[in-house]
C-alpha positions as CSV (number, residue, x, y, z in Angstrom):
1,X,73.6,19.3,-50.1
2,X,74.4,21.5,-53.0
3,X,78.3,21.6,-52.8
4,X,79.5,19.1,-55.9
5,X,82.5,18.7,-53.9
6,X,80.9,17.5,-50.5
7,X,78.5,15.1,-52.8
8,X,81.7,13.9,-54.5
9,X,83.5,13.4,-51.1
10,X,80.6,11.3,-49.5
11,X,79.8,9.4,-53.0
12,X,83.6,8.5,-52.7
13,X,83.1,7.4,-48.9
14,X,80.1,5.2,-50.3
15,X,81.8,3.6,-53.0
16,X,84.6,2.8,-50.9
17,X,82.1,0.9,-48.7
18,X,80.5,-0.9,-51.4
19,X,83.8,-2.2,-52.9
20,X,84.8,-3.2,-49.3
21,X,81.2,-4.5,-48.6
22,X,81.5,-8.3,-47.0
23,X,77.8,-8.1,-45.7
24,X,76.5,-11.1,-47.4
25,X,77.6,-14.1,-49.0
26,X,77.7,-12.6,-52.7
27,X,81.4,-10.8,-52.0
28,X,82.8,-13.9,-52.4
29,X,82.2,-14.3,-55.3
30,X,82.7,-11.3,-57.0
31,X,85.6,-9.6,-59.3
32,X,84.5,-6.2,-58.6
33,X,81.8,-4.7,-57.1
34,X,79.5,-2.4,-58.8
35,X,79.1,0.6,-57.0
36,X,76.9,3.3,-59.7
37,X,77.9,5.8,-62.0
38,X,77.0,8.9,-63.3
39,X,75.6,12.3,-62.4
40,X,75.4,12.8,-59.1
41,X,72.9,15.4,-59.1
42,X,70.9,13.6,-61.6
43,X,67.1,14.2,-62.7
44,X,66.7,10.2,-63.2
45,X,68.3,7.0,-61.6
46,X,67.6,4.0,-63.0
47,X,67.7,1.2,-60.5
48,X,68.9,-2.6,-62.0
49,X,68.8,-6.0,-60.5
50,X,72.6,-6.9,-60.1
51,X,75.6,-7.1,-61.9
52,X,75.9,-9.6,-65.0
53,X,79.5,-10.8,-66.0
54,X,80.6,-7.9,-67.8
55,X,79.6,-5.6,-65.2
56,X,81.7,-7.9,-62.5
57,X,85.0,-7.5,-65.0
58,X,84.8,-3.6,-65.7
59,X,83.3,-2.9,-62.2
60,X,80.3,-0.6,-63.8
61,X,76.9,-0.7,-64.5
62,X,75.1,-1.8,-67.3
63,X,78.0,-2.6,-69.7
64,X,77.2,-5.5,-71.3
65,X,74.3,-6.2,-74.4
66,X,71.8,-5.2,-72.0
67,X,73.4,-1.8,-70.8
68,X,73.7,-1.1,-74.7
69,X,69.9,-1.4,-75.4
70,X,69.4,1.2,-72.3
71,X,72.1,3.7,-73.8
72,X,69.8,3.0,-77.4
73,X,66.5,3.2,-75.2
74,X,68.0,6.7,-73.6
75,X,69.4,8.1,-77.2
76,X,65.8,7.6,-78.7
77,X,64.2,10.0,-76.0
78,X,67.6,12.1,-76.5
79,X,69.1,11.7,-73.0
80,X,72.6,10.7,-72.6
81,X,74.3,8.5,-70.0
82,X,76.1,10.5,-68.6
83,X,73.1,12.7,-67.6
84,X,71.8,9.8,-65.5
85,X,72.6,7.9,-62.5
86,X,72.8,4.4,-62.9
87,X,72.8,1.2,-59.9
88,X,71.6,-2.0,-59.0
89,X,69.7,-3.2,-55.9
90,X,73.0,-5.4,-55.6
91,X,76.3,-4.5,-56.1
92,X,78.0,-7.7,-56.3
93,X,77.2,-10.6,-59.6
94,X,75.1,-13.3,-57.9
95,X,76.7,-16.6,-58.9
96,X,76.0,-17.7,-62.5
97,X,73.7,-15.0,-63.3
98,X,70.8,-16.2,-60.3
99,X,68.4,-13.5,-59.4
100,X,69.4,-11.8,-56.2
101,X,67.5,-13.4,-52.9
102,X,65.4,-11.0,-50.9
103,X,68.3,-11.4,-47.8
104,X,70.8,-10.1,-50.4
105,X,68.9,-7.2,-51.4
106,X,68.2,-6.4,-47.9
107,X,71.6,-6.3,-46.8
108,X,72.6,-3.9,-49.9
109,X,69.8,-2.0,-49.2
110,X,72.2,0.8,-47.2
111,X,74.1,1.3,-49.7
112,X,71.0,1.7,-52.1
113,X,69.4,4.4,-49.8
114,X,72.9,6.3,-49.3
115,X,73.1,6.3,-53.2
116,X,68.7,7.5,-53.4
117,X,70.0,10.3,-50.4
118,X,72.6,11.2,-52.2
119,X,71.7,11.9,-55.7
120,X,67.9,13.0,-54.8
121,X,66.8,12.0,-58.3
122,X,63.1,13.1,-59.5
123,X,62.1,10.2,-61.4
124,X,63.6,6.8,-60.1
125,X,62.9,3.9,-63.0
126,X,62.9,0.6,-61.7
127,X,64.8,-2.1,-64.6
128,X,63.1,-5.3,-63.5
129,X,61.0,-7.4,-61.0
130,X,63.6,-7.5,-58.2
131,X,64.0,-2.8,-59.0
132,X,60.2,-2.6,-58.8
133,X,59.8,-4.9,-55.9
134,X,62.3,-3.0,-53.7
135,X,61.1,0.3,-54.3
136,X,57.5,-0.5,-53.9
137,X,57.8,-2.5,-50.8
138,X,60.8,-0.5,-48.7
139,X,59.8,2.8,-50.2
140,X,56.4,3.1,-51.6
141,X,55.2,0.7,-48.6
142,X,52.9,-0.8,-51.2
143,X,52.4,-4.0,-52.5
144,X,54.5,-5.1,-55.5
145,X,52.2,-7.1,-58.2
146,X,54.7,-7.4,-60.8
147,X,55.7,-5.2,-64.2
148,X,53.1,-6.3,-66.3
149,X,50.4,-5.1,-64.0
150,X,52.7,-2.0,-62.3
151,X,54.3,-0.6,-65.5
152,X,52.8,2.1,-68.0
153,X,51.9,4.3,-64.9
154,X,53.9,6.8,-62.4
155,X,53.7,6.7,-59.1
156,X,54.7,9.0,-56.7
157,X,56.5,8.9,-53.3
158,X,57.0,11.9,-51.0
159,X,59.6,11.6,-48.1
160,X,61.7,13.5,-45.5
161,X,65.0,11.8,-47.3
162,X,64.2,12.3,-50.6
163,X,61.6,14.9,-51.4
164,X,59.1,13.7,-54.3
165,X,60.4,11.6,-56.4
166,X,58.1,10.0,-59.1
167,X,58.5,6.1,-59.5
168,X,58.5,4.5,-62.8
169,X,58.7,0.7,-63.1
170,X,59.5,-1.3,-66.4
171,X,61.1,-4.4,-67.6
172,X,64.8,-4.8,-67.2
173,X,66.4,-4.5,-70.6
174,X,67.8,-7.6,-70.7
175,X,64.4,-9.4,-70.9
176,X,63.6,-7.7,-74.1
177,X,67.3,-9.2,-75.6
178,X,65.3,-12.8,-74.4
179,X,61.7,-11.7,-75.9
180,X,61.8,-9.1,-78.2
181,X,57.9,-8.7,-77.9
182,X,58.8,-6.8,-74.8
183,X,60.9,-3.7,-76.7
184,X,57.9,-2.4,-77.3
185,X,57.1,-2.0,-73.8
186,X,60.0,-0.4,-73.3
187,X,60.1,1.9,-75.6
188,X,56.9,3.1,-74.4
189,X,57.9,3.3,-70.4
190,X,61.0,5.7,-72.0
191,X,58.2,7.9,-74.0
192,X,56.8,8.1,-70.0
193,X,60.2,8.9,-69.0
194,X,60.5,11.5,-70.9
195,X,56.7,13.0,-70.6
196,X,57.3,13.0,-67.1
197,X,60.5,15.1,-67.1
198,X,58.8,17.7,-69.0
199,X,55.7,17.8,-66.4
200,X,58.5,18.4,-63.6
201,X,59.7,20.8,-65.5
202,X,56.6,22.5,-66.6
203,X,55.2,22.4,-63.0
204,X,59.1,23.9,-61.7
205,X,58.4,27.0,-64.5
206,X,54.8,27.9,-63.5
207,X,55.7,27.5,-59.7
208,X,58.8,30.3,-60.6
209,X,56.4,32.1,-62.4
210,X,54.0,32.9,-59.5
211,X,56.6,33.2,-56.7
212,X,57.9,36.0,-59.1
213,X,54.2,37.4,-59.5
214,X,53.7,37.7,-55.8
């Protein structure tokens, strides 16, 4: 799909579905739902655990203290926002801030794969336990042992819907506003980010380079 009109037409058809969503109990209790936002042909997504109050008012992604850290985390490796895509494994606020429960996740999980088939990202960075969990189990088929033990590596995953997309897992910005130890972490998995981007691209030149040499 290379048409930015027909991927604006279907993201339209998918957000639609996701503000009229009713599959599990966490519409009703919702202000808005949380679709995504960004570029829809983007390099990276970045895939959050759920809306927080802020996001459930304004109806987007990563607006609140959190989602400023990640636009800080983004600026330091010189990427903007707008050059991303940005969701959550859930697009509704859980009910006083809970985590999402696997039954939820599951049941947004459609909408999360349209968003994955639509935007056919590269590098797909996971913002938290529940992120990481999802991709490793429903994507990766591999067993999720948590961000301390998964992050500060890439992993990759190569399939019909996607293509190869690389998989980087790190702590959800919001746990380094709680424990400020962590920033550090972070700020290292974004380093990764961007080392990984210029690898893709390196390997994209050479790859030209010899189809033109043949």
């Amino acid at each position: 799909m290379n048409s930015t009109n027909e991927k604006s037409k279907l993201w339209s058809k998918i957000r639609d579905e996701i503000l009229n969503c009713t599959s599990c109990r966490l519409h009703s209790y919702r202000r808005n739902a949380v679709p995504g936002e960004g570029n829809l042909s983007a390099d990276i997504l970045f895939l959050g655990e759920a809306p927080g109050r802020r996001e459930d008012e304004l109806g987007r992604p990563f607006v609140g203290a959190a989602g400023k850290l990640l636009d800080t985390l983004l600026n330091d490796i010189g990427i903007k926002r707008d050059e991303v895509f940005i969701t959550n494994v859930v697009k509704c606020r859980p009910p006083n801030n809970r985590d999402p429960k696997d039954d939820e996740i599951r049941s947004c999980s459609r909408h999360t794969i349209k968003i994955l088939e639509l935007v056919r990202p590269k590098v797909i960075v996971t913002l938290g336990n529940y992120a990481g969990k999802f991709v490793f189990e429903y994507l990766l088929k591999r067993k999720w042992l948590g961000i301390s033990r998964c992050r500060g590596k890439v992993y990759e995953l190569s399939s019909t819907e996607l293509g190869s997309v690389m998989i980087i897992p790190t702590y959800h910005p919001a746990a380094a506003l709680y424990n400020p130890k962590l920033r550090d972490y972070l700020e290292y998995d974004f380093k990764l980010i961007l080392n990984t981007m210029k690898n893709l691209r390196d390997m994209k030149k050479r790859k030209s380079l010899l189809d033109f040499m043949r």
